[in-house]
DRENTOR-31761 format. One record per residue: x negated, y, z negated of N, C-alpha, C in turn; residue in three letters. Coordinates in steps of 0.05 Angstrom, whole numbers, padded with zeros to 5 digits, always signed. Layout:
! DRENTOR-31761
XYZXYZXYZALA/...
***
This chain:
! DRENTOR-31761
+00610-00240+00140+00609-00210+00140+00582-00201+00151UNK/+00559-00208+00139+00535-00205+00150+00540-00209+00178UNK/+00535-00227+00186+00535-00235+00218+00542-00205+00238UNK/+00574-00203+00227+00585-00183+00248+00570-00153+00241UNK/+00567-00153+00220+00554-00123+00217+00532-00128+00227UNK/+00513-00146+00228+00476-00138+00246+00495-00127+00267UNK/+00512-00146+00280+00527-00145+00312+00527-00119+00320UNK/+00549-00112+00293+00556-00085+00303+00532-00066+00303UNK/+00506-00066+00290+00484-00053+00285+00474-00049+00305UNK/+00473-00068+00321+00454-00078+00345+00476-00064+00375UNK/+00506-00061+00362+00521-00050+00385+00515-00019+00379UNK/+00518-00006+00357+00512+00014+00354+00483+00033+00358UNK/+00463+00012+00356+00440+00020+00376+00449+00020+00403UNK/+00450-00007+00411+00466-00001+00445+00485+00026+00448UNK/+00494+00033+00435+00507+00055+00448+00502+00081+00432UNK/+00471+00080+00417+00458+00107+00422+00439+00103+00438UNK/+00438+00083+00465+00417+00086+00484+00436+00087+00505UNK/+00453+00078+00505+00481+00082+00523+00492+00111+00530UNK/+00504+00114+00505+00525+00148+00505+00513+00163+00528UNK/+00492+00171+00526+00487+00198+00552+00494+00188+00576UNK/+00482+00162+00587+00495+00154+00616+00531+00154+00614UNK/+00540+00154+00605+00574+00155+00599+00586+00175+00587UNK/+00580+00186+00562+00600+00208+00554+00570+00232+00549UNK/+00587+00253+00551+00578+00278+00541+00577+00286+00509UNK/+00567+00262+00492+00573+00267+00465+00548+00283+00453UNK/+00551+00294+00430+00533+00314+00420+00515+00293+00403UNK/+00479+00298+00405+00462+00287+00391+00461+00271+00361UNK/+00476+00293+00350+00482+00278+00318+00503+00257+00329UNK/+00522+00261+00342+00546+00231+00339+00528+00207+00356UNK/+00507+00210+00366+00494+00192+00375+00486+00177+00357UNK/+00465+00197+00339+00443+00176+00313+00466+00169+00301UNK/+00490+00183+00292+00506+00174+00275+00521+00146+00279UNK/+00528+00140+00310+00534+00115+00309+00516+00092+00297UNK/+00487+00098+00306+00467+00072+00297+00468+00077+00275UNK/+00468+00100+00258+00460+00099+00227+00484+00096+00201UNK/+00502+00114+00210+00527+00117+00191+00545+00082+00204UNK/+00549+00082+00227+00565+00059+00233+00549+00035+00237UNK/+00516+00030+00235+00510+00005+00238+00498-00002+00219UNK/+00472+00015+00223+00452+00015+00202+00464+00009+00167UNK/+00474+00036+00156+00482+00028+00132+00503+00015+00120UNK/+00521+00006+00131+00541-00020+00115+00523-00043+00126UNK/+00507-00045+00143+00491-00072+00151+00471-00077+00125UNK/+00449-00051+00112+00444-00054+00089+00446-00058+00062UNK/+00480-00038+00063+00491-00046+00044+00499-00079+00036UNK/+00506-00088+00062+00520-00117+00057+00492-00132+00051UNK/+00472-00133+00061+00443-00138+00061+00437-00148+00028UNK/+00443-00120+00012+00435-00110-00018+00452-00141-00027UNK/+00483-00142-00012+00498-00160-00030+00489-00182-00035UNK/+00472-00196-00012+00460-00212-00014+00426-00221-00018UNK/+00415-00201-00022+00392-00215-00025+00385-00205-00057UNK/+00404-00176-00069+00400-00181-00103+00399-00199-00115UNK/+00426-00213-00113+00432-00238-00126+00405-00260-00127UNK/+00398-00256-00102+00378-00282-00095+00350-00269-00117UNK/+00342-00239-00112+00317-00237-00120+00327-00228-00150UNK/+00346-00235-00173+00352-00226-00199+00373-00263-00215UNK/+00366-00282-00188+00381-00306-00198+00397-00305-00211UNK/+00419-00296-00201+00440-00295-00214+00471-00293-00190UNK/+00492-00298-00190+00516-00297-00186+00526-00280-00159UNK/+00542-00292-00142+00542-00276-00116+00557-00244-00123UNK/+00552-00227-00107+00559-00204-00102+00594-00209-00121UNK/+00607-00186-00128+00631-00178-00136+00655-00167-00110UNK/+00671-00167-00110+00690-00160-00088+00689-00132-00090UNK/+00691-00107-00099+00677-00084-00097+00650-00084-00085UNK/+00628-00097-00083+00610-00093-00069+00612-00104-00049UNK/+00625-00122-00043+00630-00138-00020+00646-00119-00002UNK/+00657-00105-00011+00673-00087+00008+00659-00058+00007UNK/+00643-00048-00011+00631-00031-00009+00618-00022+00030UNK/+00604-00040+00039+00595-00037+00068+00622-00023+00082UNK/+00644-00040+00077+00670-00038+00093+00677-00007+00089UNK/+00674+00005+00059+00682+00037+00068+00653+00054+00076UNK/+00629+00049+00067+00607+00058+00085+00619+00056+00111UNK/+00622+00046+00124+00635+00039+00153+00656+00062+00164UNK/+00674+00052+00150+00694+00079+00148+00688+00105+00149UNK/+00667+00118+00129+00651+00138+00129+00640+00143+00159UNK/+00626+00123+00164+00617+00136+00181+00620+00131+00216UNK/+00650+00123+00212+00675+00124+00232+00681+00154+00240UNK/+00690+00159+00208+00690+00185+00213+00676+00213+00217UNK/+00651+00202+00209+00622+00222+00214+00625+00224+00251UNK/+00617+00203+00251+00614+00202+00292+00644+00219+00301UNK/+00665+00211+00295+00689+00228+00301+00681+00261+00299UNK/+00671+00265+00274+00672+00299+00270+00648+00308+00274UNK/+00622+00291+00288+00608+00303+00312+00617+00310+00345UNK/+00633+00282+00345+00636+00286+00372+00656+00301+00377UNK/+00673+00317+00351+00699+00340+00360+00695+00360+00341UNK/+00678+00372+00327+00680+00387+00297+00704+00407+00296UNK/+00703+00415+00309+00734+00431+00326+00749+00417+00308UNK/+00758+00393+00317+00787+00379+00311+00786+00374+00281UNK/+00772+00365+00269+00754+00345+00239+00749+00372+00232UNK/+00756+00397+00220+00726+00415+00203+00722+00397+00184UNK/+00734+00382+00159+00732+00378+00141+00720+00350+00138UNK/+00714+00334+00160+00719+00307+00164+00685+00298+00154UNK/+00671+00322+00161+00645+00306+00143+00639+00302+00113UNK/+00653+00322+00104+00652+00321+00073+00671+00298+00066UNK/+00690+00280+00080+00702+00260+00076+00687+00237+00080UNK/+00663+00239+00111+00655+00216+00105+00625+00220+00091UNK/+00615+00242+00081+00606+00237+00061+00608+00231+00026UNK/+00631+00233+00029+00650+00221+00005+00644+00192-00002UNK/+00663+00180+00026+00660+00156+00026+00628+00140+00031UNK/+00620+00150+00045+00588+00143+00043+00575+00136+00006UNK/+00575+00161-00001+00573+00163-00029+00588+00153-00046UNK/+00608+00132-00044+00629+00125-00056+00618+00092-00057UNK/+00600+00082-00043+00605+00058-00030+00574+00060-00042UNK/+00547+00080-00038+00527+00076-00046+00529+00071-00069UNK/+00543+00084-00092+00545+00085-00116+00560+00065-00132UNK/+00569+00048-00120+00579+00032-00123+00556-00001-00129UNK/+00535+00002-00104+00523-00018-00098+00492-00011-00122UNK/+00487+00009-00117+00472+00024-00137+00478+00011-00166UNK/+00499+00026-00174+00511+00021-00203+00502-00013-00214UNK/+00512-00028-00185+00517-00062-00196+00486-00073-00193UNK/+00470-00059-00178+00436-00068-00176+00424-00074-00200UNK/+00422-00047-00207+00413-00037-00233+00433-00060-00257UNK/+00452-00064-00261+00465-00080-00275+00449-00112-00272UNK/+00450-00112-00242+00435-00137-00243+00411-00145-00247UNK/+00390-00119-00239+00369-00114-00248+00364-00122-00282UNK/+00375-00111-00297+00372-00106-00321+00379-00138-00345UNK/+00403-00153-00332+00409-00170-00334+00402-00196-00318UNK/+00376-00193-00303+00362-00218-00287+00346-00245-00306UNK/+00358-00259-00304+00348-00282-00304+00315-00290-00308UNK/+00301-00278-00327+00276-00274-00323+00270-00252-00311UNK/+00239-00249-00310+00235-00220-00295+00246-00208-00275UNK/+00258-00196-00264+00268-00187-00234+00238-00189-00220UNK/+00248-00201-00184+00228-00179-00168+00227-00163-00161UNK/+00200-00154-00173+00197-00124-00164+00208-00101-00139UNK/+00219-00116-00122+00228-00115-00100+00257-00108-00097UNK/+00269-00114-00122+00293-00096-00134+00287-00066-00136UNK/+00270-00063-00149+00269-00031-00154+00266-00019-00133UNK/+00251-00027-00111+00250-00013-00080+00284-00008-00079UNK/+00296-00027-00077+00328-00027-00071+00341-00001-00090UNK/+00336-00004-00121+00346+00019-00127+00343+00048-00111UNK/+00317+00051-00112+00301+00073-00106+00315+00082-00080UNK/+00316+00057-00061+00335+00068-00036+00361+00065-00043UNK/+00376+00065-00057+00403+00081-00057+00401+00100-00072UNK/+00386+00105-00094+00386+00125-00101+00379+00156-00081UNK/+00357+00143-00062+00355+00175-00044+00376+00178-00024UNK/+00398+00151-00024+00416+00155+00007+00439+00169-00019UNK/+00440+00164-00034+00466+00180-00059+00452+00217-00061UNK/+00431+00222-00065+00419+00252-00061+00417+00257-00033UNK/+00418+00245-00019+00416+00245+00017+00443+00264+00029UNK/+00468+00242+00013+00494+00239+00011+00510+00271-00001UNK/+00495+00278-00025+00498+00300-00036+00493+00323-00029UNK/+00474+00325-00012+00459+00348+00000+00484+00349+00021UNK/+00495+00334+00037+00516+00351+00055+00540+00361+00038UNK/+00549+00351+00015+00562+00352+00008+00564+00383-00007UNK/+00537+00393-00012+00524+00420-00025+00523+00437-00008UNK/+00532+00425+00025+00524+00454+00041+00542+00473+00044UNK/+00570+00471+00042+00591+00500+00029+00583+00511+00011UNK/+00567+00511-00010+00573+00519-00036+00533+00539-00032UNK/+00518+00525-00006+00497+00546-00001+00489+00550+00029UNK/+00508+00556+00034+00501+00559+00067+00482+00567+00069UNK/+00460+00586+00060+00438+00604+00067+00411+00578+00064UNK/+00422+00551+00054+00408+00534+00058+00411+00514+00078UNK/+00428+00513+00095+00446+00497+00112+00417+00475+00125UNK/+00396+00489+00134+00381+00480+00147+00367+00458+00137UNK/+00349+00474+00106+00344+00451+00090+00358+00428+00081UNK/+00384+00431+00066+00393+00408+00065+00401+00396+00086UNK/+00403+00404+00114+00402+00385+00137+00377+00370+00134UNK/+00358+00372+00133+00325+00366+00140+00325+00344+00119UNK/+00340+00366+00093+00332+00335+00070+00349+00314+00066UNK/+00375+00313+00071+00389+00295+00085+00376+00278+00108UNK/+00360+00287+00125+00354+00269+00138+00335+00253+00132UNK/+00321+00259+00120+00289+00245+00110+00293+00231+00086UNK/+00318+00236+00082+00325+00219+00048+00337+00196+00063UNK/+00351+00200+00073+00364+00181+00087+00352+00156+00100UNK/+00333+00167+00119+00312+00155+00138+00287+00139+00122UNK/+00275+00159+00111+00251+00150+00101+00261+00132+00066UNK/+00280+00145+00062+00281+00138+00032+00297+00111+00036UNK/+00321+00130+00049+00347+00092+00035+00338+00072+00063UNK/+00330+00078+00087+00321+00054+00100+00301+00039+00099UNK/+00273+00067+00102+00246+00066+00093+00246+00040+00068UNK/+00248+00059+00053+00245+00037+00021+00258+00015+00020UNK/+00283+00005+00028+00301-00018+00033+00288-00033+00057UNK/+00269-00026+00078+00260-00039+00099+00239-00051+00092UNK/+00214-00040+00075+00191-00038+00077+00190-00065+00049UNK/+00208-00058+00024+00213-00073+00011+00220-00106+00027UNK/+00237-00106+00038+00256-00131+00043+00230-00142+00060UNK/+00217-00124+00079+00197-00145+00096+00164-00153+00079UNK/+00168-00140+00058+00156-00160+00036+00152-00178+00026UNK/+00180-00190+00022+00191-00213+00022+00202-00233+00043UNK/+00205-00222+00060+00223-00236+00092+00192-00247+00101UNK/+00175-00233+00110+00159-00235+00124+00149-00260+00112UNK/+00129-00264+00092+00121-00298+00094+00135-00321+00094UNK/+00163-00317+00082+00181-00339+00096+00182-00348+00123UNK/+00182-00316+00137+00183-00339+00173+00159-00339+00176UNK/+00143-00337+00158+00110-00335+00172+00099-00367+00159UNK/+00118-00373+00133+00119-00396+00128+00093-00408+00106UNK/+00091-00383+00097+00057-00379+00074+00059-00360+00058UNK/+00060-00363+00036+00063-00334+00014+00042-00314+00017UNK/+00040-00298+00002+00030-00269+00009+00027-00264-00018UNK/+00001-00285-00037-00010-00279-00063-00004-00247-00068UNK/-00010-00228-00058-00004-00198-00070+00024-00183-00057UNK/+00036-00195-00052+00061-00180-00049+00070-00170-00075UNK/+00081-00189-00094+00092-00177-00120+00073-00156-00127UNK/+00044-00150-00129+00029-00130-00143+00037-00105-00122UNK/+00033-00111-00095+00038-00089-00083+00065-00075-00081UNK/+00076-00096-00090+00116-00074-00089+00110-00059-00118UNK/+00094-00071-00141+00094-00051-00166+00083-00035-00158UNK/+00053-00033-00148+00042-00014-00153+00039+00006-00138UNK/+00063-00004-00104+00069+00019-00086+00089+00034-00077UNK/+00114+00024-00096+00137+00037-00100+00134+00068-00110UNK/+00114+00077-00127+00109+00105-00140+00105+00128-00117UNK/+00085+00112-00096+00080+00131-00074+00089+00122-00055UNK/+00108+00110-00045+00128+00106-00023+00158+00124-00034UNK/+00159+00130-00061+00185+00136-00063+00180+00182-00066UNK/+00144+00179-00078+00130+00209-00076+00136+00215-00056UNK/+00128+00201-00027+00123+00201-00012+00152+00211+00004UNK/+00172+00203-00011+00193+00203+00014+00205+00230-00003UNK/+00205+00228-00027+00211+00257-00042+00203+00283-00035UNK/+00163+00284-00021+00148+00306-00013+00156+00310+00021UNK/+00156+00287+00034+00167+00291+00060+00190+00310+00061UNK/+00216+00292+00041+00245+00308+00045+00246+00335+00043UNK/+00222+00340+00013+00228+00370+00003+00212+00385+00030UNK/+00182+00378+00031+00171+00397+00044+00188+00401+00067UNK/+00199+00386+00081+00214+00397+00110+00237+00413+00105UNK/+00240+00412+00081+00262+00437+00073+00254+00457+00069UNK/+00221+00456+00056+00221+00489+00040+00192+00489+00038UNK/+00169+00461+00040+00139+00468+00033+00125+00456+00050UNK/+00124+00455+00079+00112+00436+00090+00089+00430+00085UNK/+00062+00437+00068+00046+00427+00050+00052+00403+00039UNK/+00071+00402+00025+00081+00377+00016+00088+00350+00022UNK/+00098+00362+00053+00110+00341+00071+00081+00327+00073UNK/+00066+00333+00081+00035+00329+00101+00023+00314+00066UNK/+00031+00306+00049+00010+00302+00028+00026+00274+00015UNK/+00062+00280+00025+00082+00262+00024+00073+00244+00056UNK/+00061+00247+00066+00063+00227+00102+00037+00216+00096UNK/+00021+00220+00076-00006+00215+00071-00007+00186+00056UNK/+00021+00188+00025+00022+00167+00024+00036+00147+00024UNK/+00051+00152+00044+00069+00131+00064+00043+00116+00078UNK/+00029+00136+00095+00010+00122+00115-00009+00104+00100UNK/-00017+00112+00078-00032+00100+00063-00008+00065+00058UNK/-00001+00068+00044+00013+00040+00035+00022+00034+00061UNK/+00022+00043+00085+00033+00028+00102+00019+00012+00122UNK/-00010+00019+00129-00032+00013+00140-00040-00012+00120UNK/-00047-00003+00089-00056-00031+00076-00037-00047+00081UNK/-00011-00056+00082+00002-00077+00095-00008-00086+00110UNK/-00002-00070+00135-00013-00089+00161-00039-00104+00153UNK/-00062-00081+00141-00085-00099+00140-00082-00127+00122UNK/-00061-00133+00107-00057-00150+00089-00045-00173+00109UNK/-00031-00163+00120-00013-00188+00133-00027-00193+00157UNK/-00048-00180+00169-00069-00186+00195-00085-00201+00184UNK/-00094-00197+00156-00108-00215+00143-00106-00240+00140UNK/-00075-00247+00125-00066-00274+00125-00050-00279+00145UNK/-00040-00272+00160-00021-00286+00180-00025-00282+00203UNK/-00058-00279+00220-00068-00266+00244-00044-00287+00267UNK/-00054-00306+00267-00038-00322+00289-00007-00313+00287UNK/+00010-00318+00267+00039-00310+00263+00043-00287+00277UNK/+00039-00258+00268+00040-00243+00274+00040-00228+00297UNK/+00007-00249+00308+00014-00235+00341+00029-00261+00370UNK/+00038-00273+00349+00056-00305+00363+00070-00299+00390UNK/+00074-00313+00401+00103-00303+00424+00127-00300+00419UNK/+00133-00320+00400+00153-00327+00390+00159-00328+00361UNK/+00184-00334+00350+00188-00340+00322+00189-00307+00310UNK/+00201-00302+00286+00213-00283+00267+00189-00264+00260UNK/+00168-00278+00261+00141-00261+00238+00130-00243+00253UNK/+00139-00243+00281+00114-00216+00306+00149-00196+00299UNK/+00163-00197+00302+00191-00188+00306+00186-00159+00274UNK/+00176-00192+00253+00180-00163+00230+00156-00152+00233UNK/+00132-00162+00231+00109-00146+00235+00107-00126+00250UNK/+00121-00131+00279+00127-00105+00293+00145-00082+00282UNK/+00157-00089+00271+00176-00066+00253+00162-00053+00228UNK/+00140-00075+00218+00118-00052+00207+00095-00031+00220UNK/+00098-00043+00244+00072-00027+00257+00089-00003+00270UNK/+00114-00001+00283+00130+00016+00292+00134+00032+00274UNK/+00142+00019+00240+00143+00039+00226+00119+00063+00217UNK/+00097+00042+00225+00078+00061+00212+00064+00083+00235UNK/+00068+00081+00262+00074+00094+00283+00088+00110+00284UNK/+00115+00108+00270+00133+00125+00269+00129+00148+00243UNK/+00119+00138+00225+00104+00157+00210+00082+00184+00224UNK/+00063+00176+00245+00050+00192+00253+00063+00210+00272UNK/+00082+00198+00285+00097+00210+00303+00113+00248+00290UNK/+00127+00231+00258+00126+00252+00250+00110+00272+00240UNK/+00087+00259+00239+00075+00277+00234+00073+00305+00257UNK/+00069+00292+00284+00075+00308+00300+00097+00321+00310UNK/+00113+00314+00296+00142+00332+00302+00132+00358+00280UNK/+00133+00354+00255+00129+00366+00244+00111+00398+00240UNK/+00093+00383+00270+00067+00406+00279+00083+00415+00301UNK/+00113+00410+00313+00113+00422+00328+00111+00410+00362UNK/+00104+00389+00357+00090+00380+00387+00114+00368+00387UNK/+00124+00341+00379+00150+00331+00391+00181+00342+00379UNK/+00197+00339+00391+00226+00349+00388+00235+00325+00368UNK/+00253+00344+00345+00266+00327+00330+00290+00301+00342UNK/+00296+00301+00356+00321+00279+00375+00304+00259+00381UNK/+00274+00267+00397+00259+00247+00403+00244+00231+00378UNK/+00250+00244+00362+00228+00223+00329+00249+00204+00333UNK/+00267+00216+00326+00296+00211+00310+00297+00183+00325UNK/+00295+00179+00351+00307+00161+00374+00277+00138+00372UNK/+00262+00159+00371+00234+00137+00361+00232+00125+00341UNK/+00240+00130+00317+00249+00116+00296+00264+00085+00305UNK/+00282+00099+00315+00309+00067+00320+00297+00051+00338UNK/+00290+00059+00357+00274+00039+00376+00248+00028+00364UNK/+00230+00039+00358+00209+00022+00350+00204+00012+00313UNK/+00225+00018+00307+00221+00012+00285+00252-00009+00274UNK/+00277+00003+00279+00293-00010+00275+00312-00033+00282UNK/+00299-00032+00314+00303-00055+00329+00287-00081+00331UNK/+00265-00074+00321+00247-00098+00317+00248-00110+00290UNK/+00256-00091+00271+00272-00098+00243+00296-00118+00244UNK/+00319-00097+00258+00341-00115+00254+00340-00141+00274UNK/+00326-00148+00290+00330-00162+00313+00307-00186+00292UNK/+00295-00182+00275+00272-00195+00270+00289-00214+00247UNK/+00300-00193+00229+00322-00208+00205+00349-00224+00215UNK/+00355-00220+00237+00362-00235+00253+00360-00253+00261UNK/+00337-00266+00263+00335-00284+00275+00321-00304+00251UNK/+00310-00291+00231+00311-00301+00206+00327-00314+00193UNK/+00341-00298+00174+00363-00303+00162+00388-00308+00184UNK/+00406-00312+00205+00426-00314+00219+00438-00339+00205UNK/+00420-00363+00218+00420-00387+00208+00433-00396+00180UNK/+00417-00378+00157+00426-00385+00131+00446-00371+00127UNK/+00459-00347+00132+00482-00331+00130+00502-00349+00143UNK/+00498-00361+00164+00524-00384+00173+00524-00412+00164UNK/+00501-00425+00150+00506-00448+00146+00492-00454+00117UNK/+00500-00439+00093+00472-00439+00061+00473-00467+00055UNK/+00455-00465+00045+00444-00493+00027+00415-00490+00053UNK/+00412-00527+00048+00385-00538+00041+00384-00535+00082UNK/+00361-00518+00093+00343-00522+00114+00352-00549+00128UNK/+00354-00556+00158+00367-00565+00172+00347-00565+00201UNK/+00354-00585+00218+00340-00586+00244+00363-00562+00254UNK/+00385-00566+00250+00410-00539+00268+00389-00513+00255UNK/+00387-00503+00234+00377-00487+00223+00350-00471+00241UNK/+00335-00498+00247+00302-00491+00256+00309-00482+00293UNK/+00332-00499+00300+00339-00492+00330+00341-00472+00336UNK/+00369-00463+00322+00377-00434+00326+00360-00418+00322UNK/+00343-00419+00296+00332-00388+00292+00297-00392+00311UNK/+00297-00420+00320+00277-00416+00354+00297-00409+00373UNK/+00312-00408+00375+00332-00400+00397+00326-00367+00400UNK/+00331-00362+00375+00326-00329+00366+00299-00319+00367UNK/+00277-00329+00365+00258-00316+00361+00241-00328+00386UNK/+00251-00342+00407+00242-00334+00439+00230-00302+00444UNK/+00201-00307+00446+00195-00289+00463+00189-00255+00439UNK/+00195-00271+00413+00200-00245+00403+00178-00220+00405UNK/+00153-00235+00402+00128-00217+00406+00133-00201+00426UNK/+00138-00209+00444+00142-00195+00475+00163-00160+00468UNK/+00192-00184+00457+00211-00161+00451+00199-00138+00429UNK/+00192-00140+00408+00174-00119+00384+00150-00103+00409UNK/+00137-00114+00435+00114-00101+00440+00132-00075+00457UNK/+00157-00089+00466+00177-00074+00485+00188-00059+00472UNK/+00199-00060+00440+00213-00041+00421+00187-00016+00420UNK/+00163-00018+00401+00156-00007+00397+00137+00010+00412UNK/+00125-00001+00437+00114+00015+00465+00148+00028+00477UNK/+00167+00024+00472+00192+00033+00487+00195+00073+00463UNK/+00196+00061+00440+00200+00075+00428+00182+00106+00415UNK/+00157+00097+00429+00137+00110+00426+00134+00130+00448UNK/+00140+00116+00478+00146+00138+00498+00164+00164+00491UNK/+00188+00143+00486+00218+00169+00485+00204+00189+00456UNK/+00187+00179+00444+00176+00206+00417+00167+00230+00446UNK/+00158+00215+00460+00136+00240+00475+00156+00249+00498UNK/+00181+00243+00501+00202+00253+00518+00205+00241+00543UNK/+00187+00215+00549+00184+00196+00570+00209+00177+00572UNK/+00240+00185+00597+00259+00170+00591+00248+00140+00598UNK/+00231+00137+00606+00225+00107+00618+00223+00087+00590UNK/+00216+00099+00566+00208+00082+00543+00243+00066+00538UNK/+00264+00090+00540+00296+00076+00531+00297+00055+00546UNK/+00288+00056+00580+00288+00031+00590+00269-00002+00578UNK/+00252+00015+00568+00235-00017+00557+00257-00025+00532UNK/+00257-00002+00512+00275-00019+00490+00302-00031+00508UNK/+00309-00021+00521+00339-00026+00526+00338-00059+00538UNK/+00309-00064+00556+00301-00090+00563+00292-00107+00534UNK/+00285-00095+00516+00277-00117+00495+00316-00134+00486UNK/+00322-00104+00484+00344-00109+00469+00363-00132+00491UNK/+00361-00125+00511+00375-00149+00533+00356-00181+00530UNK/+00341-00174+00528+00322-00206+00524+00329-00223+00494UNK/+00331-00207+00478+00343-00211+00455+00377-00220+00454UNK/+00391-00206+00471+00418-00217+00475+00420-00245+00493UNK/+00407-00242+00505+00398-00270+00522+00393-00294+00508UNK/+00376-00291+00492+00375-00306+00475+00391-00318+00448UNK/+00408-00296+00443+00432-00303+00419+00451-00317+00432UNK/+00464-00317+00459+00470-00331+00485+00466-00360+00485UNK/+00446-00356+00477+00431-00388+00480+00444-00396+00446UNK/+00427-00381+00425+00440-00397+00403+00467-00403+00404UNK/+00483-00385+00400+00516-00384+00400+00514-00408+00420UNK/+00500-00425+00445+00516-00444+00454+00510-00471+00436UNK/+00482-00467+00419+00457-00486+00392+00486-00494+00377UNK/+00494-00470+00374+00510-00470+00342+00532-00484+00347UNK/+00542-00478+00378+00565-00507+00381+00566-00536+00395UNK/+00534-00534+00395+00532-00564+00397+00533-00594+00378UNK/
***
């Protein structure tokens, strides 16, 4: 299941860099393919597996296991009733239904497992709550906009930043907490202190962003303050211990690292949307390129290996995921310089990601021939 959902993640970015050269579809059914159809049942299914692992305890339930599958659905039909609203009126409040049907689901069983872990949980659970909890209020806000039209705007705005910043944000920033010294292959003495003691203002943070772009932009600017803050001490943490890894050619650890530095780029970027200087489509698109492609392309090449073959580490194991992480530095410098342009409205940047993202397929090419040898 994992496998095909990155796939589809990674097709649904492809074809929000795609759509304009081919169809005439409207901006939201664009993000909506990468986000509603890739992005979130790819995290959802994500949650199924790496709770268990960080609360030791028992694989996912068949309700959560299928949970991704109606996220999916949801947001089948989201992209449908962008790209016709005409035809669909009603079709978003359905797939925000199901969206919210599927968060709440995975939510509910966290927290269960949370609570019932095997020894302490990692801390690194609660990031996970925290992001479904803002994609379930994310979820709700569209669901609230008949009942206040005269707010239509705001809960657009806060829908989006709950969504973005909260249920990916917090679910990304969390997981490469933990992902990251595995492929870097050396623990990270303060990770656990830093998921306690920076979950408070990563989750402030995405609460003051959402609201202020609705209604106090004061807030937003004080909310981006301490995002930037916890997001900068990372890097300096992991430049610290993992200087060589990080800026490598190759291998998993430049791939996530770049998806922290994109992210934290992509933080200032909004800041400048916010003032006005860049257009909201272009954050939006700067987001996925420099931040989510060097993410998913990075856990990819990570975890692939163990999602197709669990148990005990393997020479097949070490092949493939060098098969995958060819060149990756290169691909993250191409995500995140790609994605940084298109913020400033430069179409040349879609071409660099769109080249990372082909160097990257090139290379899964190669595994897929690893994996049947």
């Amino acid at each position: 299941m994992l496998p095909l959902l990155a796939l589809l993640a990674l097709v649904g970015i492809a074809g929000t860099l795609a759509a304009p050269l081919v169809v005439d579809a409207a901006p939201p059914a664009r993000v909506h393919l990468t986000f509603a159809i890739g992005i979130a049942p790819l995290i959802l299914a994500a949650l199924g597996y790496f709770v268990p692992v960080l609360t030791r305890s028992r694989g996912a339930p068949a309700a959560v296991l299928l949970a991704p599958f109606v996220a999916l659905a949801g947001g089948v039909v989201a992209v449908a009733y962008f790209a016709a609203p005409e035809a669909w009126p009603l079709a978003y409040a359905v797939a925000a239904f199901l969206a919210l049907a599927a968060a709440g689901i995975v939510l509910a069983w966290s927290r269960v497992r949370a609570r019932g872990s095997l020894g302490t949980p990692h801390p690194c659970i609660r990031w996970y709550v925290a992001a479904l909890a803002c994609l379930a209020a994310g979820l709700a806000a569209i669901l609230a906009m008949p009942f206040a039209p005269e707010h239509y705007v705001a809960l657009k705005r806060l829908h989006l930043h709950l969504n973005l910043l909260g249920f990916v944000g917090l679910t990304a920033v969390g997981t490469l907490q933990v992902l990251l010294p595995t492929a870097a292959g050396a623990a990270d003495p303060r990770a656990a202190a830093r998921l306690d003691a920076d979950l408070k203002w990563a989750l402030a943070g995405t609460v003051l962003i959402a609201a202020g772009s609705a209604w106090l932009p004061l807030a937003a600017a004080l909310g981006l303050f301490f995002w930037l803050s916890l997001a900068i001490r990372l890097l300096r943490d992991w430049l610290a211990l993992y200087p060589a890894r990080v800026a490598a050619w190759h291998g998993a650890a430049p791939s996530l690292a770049g998806a922290a530095a994109g992210f934290t780029i992509v933080l200032v970027l909004g800041a400048l949307h916010g003032g006005g200087t860049l257009a909201a489509r272009d954050a939006v698109l700067a987001f996925i390129l420099a931040f989510l492609l060097p993410l998913v392309t990075g856990a990819v090449t990570q975890l692939l290996p163990v999602w197709l073959r669990p148990g005990a580490q393997t020479a097949w194991h070490e092949s493939v995921r060098a098969a995958l992480g060819r060149y990756a530095g290169l691909r993250a410098g191409l995500f995140v310089a790609g994605g940084t342009l298109v913020a400033f409205g430069v179409p040349a940047g879609a071409a660099l990601a769109a080249l990372g993202l082909a160097l990257f397929v090139v290379q899964g090419v190669r595994a897929i021939a690893l994996m049947r040898a």
